[in-house]
Structures are given as C-alpha cells and as structure tokens.
mmCIF file as Biopython writes it, N, C-alpha, C and O atoms, coordinates in Angstrom:
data_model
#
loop_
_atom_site.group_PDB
_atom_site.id
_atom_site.type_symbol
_atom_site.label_atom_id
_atom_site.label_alt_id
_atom_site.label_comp_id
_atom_site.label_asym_id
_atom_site.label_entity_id
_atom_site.label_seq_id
_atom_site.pdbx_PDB_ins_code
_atom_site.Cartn_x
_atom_site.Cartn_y
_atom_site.Cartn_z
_atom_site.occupancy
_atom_site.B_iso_or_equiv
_atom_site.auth_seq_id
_atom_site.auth_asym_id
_atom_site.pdbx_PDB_model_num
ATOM 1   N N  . UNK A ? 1  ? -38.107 -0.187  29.103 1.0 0.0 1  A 1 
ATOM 2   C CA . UNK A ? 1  ? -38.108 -0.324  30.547 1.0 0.0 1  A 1 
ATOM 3   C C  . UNK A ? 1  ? -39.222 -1.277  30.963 1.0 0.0 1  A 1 
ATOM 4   O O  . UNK A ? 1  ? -40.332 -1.201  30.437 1.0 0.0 1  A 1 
ATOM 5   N N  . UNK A ? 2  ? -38.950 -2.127  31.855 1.0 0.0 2  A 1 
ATOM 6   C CA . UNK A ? 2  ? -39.809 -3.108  32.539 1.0 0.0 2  A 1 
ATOM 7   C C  . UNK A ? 2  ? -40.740 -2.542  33.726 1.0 0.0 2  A 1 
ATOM 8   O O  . UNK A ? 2  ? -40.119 -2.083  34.685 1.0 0.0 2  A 1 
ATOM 9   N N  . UNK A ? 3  ? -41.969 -2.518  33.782 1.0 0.0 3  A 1 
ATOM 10  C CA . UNK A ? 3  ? -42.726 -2.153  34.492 1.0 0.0 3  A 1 
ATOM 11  C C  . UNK A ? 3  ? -43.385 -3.413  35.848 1.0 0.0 3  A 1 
ATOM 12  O O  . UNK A ? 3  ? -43.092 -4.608  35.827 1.0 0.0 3  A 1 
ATOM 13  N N  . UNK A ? 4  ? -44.159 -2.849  36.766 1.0 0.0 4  A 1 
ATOM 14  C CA . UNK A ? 4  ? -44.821 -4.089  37.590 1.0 0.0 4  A 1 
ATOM 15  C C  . UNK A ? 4  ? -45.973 -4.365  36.990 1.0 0.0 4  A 1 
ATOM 16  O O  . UNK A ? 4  ? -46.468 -5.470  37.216 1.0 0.0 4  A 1 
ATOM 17  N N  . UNK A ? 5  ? -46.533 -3.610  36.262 1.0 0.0 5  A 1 
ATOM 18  C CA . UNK A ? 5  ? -47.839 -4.103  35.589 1.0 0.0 5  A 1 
ATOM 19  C C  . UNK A ? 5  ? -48.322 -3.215  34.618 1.0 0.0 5  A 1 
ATOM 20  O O  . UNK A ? 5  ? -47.773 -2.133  34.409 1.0 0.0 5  A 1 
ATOM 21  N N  . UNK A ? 6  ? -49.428 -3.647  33.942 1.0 0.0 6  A 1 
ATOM 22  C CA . UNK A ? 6  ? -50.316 -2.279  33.204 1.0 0.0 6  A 1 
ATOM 23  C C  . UNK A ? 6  ? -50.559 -1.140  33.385 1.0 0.0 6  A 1 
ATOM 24  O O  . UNK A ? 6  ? -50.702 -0.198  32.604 1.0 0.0 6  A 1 
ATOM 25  N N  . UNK A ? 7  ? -50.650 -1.295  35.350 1.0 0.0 7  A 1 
ATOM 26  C CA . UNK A ? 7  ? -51.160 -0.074  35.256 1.0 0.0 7  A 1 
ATOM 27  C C  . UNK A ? 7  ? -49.825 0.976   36.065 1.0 0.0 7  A 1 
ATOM 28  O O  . UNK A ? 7  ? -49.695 2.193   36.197 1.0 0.0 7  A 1 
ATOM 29  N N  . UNK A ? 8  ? -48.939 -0.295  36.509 1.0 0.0 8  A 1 
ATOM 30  C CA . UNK A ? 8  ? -47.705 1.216   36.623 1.0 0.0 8  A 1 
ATOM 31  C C  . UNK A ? 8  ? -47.189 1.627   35.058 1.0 0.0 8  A 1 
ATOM 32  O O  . UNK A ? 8  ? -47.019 2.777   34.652 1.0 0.0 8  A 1 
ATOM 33  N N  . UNK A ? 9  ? -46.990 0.383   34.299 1.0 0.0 9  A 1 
ATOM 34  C CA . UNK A ? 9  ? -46.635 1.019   32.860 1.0 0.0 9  A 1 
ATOM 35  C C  . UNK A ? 9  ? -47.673 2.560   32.242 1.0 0.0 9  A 1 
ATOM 36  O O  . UNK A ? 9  ? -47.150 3.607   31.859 1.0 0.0 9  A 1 
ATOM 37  N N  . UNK A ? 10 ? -48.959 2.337   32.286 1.0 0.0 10 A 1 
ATOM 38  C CA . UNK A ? 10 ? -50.007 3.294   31.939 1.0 0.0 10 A 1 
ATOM 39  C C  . UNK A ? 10 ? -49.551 4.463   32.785 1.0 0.0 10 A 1 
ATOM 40  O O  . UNK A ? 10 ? -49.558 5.569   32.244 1.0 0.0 10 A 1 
ATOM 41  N N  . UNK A ? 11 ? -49.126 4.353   34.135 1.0 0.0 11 A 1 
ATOM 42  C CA . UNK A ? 11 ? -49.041 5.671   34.749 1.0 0.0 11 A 1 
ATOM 43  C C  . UNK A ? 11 ? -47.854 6.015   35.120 1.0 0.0 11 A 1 
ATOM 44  O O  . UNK A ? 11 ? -47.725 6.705   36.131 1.0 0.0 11 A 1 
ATOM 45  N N  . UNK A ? 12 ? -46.594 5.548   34.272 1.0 0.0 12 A 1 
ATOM 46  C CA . UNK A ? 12 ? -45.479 6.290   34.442 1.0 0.0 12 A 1 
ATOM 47  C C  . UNK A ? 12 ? -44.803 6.498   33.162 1.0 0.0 12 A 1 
ATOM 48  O O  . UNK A ? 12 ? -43.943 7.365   33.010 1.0 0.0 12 A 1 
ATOM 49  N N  . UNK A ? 13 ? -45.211 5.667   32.203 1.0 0.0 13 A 1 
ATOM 50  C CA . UNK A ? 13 ? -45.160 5.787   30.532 1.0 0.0 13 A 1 
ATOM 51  C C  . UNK A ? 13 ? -46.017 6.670   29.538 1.0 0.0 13 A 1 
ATOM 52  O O  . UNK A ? 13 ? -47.003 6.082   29.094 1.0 0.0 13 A 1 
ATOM 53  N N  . UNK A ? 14 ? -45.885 7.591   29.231 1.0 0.0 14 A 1 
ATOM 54  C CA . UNK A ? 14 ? -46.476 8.854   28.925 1.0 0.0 14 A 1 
ATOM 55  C C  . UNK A ? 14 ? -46.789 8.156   27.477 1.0 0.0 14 A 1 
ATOM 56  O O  . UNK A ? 14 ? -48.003 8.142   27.271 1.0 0.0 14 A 1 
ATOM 57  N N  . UNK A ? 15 ? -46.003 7.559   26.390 1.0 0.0 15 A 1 
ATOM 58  C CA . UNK A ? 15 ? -46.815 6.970   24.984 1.0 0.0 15 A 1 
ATOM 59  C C  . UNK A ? 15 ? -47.245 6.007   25.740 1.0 0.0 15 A 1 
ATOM 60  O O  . UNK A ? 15 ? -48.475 6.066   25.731 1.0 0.0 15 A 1 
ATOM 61  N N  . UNK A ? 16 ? -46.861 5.100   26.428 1.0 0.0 16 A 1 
ATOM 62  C CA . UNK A ? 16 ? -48.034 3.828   26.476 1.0 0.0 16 A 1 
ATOM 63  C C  . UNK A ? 16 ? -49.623 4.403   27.384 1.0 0.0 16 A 1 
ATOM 64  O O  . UNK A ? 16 ? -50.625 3.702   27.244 1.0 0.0 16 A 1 
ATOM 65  N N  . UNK A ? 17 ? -49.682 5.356   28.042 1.0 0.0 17 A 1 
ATOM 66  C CA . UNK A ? 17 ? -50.875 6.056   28.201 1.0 0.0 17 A 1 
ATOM 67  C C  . UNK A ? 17 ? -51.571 6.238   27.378 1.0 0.0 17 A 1 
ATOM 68  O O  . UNK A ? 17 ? -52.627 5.681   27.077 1.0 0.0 17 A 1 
ATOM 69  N N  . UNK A ? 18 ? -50.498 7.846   26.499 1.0 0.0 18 A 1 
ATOM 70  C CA . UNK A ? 18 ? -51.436 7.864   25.130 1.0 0.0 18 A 1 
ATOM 71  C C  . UNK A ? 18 ? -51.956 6.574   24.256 1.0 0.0 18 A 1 
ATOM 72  O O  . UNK A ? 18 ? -53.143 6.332   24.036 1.0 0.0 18 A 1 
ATOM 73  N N  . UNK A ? 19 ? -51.080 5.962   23.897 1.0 0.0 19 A 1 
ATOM 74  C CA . UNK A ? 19 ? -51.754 4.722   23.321 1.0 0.0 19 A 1 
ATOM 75  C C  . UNK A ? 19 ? -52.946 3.563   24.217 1.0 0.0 19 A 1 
ATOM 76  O O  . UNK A ? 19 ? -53.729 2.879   23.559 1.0 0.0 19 A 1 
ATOM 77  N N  . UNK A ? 20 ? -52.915 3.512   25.485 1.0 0.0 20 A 1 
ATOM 78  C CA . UNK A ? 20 ? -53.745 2.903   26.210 1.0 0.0 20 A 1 
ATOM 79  C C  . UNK A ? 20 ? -55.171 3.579   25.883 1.0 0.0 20 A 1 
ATOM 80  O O  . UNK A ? 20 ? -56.238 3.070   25.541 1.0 0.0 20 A 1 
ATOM 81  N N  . UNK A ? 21 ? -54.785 4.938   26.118 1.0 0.0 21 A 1 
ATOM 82  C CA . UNK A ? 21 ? -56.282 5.656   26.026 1.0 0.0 21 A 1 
ATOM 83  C C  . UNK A ? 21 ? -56.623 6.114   24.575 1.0 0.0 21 A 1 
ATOM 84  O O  . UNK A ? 21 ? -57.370 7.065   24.345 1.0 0.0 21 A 1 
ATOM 85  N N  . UNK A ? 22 ? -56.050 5.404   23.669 1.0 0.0 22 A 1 
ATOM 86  C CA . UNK A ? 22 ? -56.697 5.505   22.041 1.0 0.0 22 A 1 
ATOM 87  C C  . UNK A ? 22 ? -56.900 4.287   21.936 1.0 0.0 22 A 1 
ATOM 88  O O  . UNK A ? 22 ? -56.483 3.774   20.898 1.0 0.0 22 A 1 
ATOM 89  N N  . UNK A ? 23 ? -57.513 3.501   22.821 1.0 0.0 23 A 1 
ATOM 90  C CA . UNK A ? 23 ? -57.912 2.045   22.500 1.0 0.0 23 A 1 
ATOM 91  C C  . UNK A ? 23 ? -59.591 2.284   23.253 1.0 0.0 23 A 1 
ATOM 92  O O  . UNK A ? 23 ? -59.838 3.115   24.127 1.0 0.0 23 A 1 
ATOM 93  N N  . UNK A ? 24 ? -60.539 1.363   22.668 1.0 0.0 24 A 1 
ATOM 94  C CA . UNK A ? 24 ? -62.101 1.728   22.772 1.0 0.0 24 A 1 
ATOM 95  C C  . UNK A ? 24 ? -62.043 0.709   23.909 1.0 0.0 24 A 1 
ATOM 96  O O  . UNK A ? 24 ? -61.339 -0.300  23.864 1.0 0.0 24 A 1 
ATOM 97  N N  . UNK A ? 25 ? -62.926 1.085   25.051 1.0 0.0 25 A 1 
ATOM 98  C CA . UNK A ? 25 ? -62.989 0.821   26.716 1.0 0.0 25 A 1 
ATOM 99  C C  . UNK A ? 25 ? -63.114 -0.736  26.639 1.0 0.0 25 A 1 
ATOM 100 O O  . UNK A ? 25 ? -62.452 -1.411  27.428 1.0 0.0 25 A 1 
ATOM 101 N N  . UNK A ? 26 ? -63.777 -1.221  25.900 1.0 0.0 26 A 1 
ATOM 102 C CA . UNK A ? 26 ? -63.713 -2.615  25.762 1.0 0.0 26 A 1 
ATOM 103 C C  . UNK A ? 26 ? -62.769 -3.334  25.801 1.0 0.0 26 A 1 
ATOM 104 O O  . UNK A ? 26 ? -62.692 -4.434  26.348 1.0 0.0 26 A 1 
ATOM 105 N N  . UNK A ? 27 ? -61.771 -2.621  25.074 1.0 0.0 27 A 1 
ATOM 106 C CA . UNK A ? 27 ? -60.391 -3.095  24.337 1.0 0.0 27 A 1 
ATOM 107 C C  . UNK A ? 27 ? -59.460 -2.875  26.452 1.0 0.0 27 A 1 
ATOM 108 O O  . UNK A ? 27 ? -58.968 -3.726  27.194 1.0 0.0 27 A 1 
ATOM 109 N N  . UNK A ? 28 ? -59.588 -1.872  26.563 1.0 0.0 28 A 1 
ATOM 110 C CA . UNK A ? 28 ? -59.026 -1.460  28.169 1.0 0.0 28 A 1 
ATOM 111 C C  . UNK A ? 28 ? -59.751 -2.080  28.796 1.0 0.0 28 A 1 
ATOM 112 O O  . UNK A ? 28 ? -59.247 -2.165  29.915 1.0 0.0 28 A 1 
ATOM 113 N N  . UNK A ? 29 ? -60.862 -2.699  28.759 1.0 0.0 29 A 1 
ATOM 114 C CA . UNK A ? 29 ? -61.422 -3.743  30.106 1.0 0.0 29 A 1 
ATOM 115 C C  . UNK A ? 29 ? -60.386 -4.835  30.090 1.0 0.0 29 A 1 
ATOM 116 O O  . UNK A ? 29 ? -59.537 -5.037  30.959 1.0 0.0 29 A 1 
ATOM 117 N N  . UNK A ? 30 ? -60.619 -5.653  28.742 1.0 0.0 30 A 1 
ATOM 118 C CA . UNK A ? 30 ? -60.213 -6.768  28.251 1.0 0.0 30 A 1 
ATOM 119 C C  . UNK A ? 30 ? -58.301 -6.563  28.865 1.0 0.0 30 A 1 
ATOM 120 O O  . UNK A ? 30 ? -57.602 -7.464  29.329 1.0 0.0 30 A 1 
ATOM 121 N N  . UNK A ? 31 ? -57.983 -5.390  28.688 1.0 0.0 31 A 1 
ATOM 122 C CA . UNK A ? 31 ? -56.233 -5.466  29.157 1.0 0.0 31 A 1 
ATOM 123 C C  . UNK A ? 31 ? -55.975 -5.615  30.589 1.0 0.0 31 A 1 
ATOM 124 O O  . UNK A ? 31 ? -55.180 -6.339  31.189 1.0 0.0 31 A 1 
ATOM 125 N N  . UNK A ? 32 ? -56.838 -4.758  30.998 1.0 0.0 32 A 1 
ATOM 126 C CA . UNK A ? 32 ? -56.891 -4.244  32.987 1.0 0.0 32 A 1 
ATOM 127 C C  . UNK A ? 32 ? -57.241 -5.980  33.133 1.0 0.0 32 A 1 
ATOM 128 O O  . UNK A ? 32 ? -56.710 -6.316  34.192 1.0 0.0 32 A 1 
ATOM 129 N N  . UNK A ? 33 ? -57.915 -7.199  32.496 1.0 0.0 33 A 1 
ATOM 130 C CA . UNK A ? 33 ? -57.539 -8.269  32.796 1.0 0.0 33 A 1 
ATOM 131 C C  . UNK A ? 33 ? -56.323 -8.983  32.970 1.0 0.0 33 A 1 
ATOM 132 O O  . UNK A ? 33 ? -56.269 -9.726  33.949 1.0 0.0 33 A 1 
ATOM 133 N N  . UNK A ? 34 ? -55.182 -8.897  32.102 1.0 0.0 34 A 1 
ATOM 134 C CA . UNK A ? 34 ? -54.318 -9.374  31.633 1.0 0.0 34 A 1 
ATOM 135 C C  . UNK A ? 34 ? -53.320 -8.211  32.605 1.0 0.0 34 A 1 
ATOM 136 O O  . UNK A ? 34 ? -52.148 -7.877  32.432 1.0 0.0 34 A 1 
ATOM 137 N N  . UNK A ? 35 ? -54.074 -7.886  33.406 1.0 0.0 35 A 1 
ATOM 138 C CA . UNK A ? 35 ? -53.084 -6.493  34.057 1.0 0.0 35 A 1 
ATOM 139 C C  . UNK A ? 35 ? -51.478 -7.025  34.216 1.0 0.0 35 A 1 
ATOM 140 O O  . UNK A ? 35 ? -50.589 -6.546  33.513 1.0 0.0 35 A 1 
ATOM 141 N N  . UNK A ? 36 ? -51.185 -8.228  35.379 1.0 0.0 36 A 1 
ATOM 142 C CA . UNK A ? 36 ? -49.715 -8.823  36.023 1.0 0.0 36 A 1 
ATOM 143 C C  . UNK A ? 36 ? -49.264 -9.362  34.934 1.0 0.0 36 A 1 
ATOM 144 O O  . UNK A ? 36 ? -48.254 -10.043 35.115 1.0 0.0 36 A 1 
ATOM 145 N N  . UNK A ? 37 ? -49.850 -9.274  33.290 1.0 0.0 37 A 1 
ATOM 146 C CA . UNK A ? 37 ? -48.663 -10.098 32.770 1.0 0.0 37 A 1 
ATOM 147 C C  . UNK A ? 37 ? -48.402 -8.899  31.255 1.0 0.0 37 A 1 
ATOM 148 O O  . UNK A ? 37 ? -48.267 -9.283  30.093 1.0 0.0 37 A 1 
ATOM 149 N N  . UNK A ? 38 ? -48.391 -7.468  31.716 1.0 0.0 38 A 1 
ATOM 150 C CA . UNK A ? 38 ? -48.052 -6.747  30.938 1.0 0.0 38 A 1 
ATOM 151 C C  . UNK A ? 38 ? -47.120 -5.828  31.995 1.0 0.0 38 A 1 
ATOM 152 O O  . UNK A ? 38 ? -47.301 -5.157  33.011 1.0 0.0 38 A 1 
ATOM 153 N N  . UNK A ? 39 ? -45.842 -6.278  30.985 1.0 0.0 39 A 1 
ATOM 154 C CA . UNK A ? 39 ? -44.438 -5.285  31.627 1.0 0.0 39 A 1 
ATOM 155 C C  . UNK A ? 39 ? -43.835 -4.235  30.714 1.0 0.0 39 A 1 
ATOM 156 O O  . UNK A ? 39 ? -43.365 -3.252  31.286 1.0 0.0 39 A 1 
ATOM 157 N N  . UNK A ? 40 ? -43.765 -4.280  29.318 1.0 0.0 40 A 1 
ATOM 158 C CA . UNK A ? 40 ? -43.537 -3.333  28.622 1.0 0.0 40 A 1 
ATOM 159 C C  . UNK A ? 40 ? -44.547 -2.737  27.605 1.0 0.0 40 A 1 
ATOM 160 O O  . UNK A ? 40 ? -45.691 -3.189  27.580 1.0 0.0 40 A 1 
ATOM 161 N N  . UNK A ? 41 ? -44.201 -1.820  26.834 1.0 0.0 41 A 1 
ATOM 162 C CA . UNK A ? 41 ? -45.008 -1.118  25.535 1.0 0.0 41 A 1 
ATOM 163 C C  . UNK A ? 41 ? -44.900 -2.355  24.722 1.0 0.0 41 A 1 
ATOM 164 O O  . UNK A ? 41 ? -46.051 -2.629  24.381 1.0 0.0 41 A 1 
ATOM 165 N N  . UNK A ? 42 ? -44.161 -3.142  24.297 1.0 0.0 42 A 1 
ATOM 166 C CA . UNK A ? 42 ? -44.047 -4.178  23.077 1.0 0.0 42 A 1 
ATOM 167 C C  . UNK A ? 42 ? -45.060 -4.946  24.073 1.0 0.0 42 A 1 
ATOM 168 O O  . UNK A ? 42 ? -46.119 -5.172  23.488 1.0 0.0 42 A 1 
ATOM 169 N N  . UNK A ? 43 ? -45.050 -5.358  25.246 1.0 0.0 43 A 1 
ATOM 170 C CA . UNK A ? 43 ? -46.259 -6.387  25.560 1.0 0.0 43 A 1 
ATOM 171 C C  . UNK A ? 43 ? -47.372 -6.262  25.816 1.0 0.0 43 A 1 
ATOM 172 O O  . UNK A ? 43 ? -48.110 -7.220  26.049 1.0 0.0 43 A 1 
ATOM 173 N N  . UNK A ? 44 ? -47.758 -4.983  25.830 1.0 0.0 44 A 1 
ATOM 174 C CA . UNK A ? 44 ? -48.818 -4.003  25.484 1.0 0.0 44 A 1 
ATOM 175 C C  . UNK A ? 44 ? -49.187 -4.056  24.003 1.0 0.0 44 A 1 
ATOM 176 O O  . UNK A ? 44 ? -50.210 -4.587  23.571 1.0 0.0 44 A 1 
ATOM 177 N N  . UNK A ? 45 ? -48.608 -3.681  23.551 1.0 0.0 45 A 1 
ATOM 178 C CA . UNK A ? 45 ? -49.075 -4.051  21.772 1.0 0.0 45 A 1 
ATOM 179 C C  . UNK A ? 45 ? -49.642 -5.193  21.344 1.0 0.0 45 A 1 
ATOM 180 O O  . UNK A ? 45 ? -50.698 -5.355  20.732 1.0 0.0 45 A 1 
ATOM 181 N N  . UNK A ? 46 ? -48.404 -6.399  21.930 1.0 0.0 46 A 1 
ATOM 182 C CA . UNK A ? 46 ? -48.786 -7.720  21.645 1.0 0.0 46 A 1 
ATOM 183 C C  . UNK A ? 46 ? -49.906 -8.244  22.225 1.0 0.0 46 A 1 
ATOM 184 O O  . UNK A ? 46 ? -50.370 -9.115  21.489 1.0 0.0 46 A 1 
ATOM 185 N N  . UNK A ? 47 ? -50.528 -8.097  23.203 1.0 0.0 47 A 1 
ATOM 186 C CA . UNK A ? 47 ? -51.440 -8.050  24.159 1.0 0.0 47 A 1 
ATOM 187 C C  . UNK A ? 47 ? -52.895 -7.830  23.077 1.0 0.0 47 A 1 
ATOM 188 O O  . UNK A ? 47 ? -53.641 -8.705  22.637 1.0 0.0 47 A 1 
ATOM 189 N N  . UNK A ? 48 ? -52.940 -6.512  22.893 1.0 0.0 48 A 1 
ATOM 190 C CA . UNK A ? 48 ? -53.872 -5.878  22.020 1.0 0.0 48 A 1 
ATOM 191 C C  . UNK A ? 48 ? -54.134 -6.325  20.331 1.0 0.0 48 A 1 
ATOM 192 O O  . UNK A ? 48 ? -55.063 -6.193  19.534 1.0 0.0 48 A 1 
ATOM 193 N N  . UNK A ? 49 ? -52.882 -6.867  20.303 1.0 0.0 49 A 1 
ATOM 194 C CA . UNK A ? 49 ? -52.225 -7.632  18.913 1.0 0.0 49 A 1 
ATOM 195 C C  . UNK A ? 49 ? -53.583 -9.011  18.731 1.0 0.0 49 A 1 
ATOM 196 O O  . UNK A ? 49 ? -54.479 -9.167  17.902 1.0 0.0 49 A 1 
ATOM 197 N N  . UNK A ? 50 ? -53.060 -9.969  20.201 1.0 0.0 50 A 1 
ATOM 198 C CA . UNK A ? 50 ? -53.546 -11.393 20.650 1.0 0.0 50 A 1 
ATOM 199 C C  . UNK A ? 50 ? -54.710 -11.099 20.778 1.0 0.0 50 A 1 
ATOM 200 O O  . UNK A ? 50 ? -55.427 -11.425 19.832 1.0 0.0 50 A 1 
ATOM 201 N N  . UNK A ? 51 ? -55.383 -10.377 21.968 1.0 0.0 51 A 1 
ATOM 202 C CA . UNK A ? 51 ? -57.037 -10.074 21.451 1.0 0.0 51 A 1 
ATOM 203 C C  . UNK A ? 51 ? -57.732 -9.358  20.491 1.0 0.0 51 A 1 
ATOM 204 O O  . UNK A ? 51 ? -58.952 -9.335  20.648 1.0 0.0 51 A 1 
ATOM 205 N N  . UNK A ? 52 ? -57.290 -8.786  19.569 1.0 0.0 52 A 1 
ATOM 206 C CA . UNK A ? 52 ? -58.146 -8.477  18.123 1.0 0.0 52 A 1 
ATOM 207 C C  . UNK A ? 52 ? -57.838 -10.021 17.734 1.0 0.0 52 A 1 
ATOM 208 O O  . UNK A ? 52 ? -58.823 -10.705 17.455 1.0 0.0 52 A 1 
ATOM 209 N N  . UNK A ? 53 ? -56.764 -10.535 17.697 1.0 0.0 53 A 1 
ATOM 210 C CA . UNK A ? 53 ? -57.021 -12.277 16.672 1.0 0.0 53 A 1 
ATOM 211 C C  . UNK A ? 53 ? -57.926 -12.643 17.499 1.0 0.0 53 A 1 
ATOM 212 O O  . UNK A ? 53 ? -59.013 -12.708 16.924 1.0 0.0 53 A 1 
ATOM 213 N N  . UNK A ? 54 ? -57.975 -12.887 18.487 1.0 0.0 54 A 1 
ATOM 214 C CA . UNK A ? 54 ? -59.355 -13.765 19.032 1.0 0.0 54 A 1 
ATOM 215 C C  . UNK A ? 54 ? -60.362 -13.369 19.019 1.0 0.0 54 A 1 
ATOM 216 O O  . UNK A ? 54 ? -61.172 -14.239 18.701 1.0 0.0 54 A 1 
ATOM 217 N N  . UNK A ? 55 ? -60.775 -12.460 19.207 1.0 0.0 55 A 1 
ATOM 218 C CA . UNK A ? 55 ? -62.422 -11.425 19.219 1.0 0.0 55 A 1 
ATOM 219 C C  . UNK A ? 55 ? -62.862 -12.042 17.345 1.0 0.0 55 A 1 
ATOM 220 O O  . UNK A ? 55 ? -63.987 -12.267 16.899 1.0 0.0 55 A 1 
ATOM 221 N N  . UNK A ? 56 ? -61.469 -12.170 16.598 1.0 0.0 56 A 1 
ATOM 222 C CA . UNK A ? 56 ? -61.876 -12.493 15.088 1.0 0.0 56 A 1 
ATOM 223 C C  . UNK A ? 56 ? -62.302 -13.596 15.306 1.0 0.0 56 A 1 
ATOM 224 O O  . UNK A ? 56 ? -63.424 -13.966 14.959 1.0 0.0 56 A 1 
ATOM 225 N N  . UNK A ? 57 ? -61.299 -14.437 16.040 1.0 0.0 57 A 1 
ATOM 226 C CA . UNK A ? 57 ? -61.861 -16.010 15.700 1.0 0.0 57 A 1 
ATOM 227 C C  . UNK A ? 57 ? -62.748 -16.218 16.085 1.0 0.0 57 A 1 
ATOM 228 O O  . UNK A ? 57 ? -63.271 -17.225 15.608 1.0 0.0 57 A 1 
ATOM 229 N N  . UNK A ? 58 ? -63.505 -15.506 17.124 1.0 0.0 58 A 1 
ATOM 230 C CA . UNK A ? 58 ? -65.097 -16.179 18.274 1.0 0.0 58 A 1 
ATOM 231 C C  . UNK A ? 58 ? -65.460 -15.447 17.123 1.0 0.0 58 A 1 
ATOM 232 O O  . UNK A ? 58 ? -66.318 -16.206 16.674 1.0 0.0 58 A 1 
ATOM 233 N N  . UNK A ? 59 ? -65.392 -14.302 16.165 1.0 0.0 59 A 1 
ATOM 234 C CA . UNK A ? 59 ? -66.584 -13.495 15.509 1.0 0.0 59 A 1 
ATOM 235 C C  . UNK A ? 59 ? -67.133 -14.707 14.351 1.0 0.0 59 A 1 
ATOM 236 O O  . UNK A ? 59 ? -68.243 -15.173 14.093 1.0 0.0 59 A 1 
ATOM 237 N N  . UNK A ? 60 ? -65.742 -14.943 13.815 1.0 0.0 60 A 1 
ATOM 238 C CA . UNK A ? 60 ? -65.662 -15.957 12.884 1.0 0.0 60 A 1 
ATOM 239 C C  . UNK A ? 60 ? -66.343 -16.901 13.020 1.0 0.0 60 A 1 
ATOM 240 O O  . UNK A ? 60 ? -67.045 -17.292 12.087 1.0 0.0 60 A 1 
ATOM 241 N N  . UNK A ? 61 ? -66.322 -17.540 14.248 1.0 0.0 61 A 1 
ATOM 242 C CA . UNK A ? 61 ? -66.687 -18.886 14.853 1.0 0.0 61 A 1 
ATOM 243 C C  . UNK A ? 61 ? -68.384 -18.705 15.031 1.0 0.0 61 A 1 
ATOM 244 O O  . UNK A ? 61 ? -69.129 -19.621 15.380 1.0 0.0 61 A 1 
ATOM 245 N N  . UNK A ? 62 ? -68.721 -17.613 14.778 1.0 0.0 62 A 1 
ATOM 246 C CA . UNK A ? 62 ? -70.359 -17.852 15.149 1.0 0.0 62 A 1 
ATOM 247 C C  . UNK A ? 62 ? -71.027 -17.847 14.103 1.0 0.0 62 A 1 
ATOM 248 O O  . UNK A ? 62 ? -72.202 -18.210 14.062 1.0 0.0 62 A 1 
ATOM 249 N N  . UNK A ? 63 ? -70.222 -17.344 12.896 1.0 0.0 63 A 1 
ATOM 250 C CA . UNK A ? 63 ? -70.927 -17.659 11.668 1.0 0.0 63 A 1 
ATOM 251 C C  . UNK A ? 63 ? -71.257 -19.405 11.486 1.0 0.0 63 A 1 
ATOM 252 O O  . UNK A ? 63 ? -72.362 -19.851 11.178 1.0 0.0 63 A 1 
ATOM 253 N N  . UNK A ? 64 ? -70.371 -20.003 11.679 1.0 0.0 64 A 1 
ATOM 254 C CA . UNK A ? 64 ? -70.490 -21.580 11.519 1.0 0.0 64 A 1 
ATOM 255 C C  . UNK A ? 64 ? -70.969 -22.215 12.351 1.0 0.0 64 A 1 
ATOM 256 O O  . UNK A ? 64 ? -71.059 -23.436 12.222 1.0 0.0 64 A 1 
#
C-alpha cells in the first residue's frame, strides 16, 4: 500500500513502525529527512539501504 509519507506510513503500518523503531535515532533523524519521498515499506528499506552505503562512503572517505 502507498502511503503520503513516512510518517503516515509509520503511523498506520504496524511492521513498518516496528521496524522504524528498531532503527538507532540517528538512523530516524536521517529518514524524518527524506520524509515526502517515502511511500512504501520497500522504500523504507531502500531508504535505510542508501544511507548505510553512504555513512560507509563519507566513513571511508576520511580515512584518505
């Protein structure tokens, strides 16, 4: 089902809750950004998917 955003998905989707709130607050700041362009659980995942790769690459990136 297609939602208006994160946070109607979070508050009418009972697993994408649970799964919202087994993510560390950082991880939920970083989404509540991206709020208008999350409509389902799969773009929720992918979402969370796309920022762990990047948080790697800046981690990555400061070694060099």
């Amino acid at each position: 089902m297609k939602y208006d955003n994160l946070n109607h998905l979070v508050r009418e989707s009972s697993s994408s809750r649970r799964y919202f709130l087994s993510l560390p607050v950082s991880m939920q700041m970083a989404l509540h950004e991206h709020n208008d362009y999350i409509h389902t659980a799969a773009e929720l995942h992918r979402r969370v998917d796309a920022i762990k790769a990047y948080n790697r690459q800046v981690q990555l990136s400061e070694y060099f």
